[in-house]
C-alpha positions as CSV (number, residue, x, y, z in Angstrom):
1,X,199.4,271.0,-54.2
2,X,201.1,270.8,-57.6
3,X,201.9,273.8,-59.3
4,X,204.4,275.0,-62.4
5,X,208.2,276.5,-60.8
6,X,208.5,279.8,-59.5
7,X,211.2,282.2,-59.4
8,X,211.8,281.7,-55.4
9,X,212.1,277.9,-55.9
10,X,215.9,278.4,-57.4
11,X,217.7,279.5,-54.5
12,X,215.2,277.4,-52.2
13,X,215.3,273.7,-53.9
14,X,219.2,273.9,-53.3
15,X,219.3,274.7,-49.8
16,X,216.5,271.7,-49.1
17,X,218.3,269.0,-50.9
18,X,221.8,270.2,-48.9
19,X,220.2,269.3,-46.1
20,X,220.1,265.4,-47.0
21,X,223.4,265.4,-48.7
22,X,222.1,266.4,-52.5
23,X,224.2,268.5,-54.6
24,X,221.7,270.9,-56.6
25,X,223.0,274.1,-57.9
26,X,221.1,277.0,-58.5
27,X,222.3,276.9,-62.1
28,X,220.3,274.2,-62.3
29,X,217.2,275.7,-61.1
30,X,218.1,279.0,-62.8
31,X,218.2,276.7,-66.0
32,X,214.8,274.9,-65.8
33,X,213.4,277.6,-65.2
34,X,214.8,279.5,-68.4
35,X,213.6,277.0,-70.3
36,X,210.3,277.3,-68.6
37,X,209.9,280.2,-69.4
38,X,210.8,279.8,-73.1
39,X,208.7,277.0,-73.2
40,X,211.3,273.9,-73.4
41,X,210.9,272.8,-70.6
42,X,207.9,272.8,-67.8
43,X,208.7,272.4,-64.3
44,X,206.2,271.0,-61.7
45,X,206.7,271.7,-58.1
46,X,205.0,269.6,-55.0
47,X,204.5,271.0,-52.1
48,X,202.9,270.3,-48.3
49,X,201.5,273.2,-46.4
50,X,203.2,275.5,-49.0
51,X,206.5,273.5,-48.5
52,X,208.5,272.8,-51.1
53,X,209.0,268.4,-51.1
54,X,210.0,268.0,-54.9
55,X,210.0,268.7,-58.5
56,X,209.7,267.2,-62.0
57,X,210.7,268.6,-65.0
58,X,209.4,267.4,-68.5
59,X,210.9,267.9,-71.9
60,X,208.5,267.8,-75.1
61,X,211.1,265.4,-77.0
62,X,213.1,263.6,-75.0
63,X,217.2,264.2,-75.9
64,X,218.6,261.4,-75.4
65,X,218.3,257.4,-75.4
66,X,216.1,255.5,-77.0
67,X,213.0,257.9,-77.2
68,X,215.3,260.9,-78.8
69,X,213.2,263.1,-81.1
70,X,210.4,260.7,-80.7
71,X,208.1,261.4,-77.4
72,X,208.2,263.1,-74.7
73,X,210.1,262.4,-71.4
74,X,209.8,263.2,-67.8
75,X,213.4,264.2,-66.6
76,X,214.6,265.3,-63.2
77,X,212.7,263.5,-61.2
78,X,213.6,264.0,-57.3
79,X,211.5,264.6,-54.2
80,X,213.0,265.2,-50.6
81,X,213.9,262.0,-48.9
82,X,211.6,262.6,-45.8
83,X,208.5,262.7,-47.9
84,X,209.3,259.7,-50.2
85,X,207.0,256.7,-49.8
86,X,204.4,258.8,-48.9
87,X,202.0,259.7,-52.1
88,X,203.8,262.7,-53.6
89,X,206.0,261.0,-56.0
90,X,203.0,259.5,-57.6
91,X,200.7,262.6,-57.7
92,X,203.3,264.4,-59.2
93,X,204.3,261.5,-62.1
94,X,200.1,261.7,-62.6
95,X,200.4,265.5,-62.8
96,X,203.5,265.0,-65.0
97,X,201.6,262.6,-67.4
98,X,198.3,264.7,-67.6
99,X,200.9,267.6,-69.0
100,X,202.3,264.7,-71.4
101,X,198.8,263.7,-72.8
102,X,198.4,266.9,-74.2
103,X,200.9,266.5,-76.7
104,X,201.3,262.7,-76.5
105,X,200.3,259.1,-76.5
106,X,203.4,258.1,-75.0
107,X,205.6,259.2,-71.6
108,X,209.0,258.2,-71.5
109,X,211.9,258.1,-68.4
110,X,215.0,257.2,-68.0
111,X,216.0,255.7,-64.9
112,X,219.1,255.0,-62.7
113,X,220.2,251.4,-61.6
114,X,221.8,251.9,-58.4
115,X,220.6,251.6,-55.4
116,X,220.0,255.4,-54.9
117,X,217.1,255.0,-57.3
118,X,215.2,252.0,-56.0
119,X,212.1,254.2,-54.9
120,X,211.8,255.8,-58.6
121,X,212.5,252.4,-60.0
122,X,209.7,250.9,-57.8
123,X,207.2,253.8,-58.5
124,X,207.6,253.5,-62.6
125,X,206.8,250.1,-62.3
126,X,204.1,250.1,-60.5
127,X,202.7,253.2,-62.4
128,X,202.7,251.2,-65.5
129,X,206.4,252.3,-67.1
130,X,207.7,249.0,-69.0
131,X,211.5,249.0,-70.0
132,X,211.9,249.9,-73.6
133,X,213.8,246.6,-74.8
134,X,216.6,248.2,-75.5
135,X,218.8,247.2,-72.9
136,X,221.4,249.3,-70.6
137,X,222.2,252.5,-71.5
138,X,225.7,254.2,-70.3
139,X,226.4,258.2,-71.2
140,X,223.7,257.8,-73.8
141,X,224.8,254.9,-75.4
142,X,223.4,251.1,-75.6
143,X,225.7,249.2,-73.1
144,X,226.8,246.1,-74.6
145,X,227.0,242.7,-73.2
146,X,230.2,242.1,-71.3
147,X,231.1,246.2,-71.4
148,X,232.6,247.8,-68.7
149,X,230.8,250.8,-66.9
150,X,230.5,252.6,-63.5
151,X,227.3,251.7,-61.2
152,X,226.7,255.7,-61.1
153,X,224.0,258.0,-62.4
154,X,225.1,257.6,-66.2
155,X,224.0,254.0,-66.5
156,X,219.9,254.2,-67.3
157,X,216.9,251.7,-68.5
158,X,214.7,253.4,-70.0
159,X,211.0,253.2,-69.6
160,X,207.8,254.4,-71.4
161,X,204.1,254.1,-70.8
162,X,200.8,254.6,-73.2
163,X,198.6,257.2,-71.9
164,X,195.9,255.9,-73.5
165,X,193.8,252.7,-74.1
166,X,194.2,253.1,-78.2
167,X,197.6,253.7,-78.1
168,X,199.9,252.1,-80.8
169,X,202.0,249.4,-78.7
170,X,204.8,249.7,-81.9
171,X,206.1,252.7,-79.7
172,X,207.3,249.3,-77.5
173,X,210.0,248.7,-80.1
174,X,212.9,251.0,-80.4
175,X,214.6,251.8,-83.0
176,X,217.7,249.5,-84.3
177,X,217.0,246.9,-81.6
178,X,215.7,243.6,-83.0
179,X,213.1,241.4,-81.2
């Protein structure tokens, strides 16, 4: 079952990812779900036998990178490691891009390159997400060739995918990037 946040997910999403070693404050939660409510942000919660496996949040203009004030982006992607490989990340990037259609043509992510994202990295792939052409990104900026960075969650490719069959494929280029 998919379904939008609730007020009892913030203090329980913290506890669950503590258990496998994920640090997720309830600020966090507290924060999405503001936004939620304010309609910024929309929240999507997965669950199994009204357990709580993961979340997804999505912004309506995506912040940062190379889709910023342009389309929307799923952000905050994560889904407890026992249940990974097993369907839910998938239903939950389709419920996540049936929310997106809506308003859009185009879904956009941002994803990390180490290691501790090659299930994400593997799933956007093989849902269709093509790297923007824009290259690296490090704390919102294009990485350069030969710069210097840390392998940690601040160093991003960024990824979009037409919703549609008559989408525009221009979206493909970014901006200030020639190809």
């Amino acid at each position: 079952m998919i379904r939008e946040m609730v007020t009892n997910d913030i203090q329980e999403f913290p506890l669950l990812f503590a258990k496998q070693g994920w640090q997720k404050s309830a600020d966090i939660f507290q924060r999405y779900y503001h936004e939620q409510e304010n309609n910024q942000r929309k929240i999507l919660v997965a669950l199994d036998n009204h357990s709580l496996i993961g979340y997804v949040t999505l912004v309506p203009i995506a912040t940062a990178g190379p889709f910023k004030g342009r389309y929307p982006e799923i952000k905050d992607f994560n889904i407890l490691e026992k249940y990974q490989g097993l369907g839910y990340g998938r239903a939950l990037l389709a419920a996540a891009e049936t929310q997106i259609a809506k308003i859009s043509d185009v879904a956009t992510i941002g994803v990390g390159l180490h290691s501790g994202y090659g299930t994400a990295q593997r799933l956007y792939v093989r849902s269709g997400y093509v790297p923007d052409g824009s290259g690296v990104w490090y704390r919102d900026h294009v990485l350069g060739q030969n710069q210097e960075c840390f392998n940690d969650d601040d160093l991003v490719l960024y990824l979009s995918k037409a919703l549609r069959e008559n989408t525009d494929r221009s979206y493909f280029k970014p901006r200030g990037v020639n190809m």
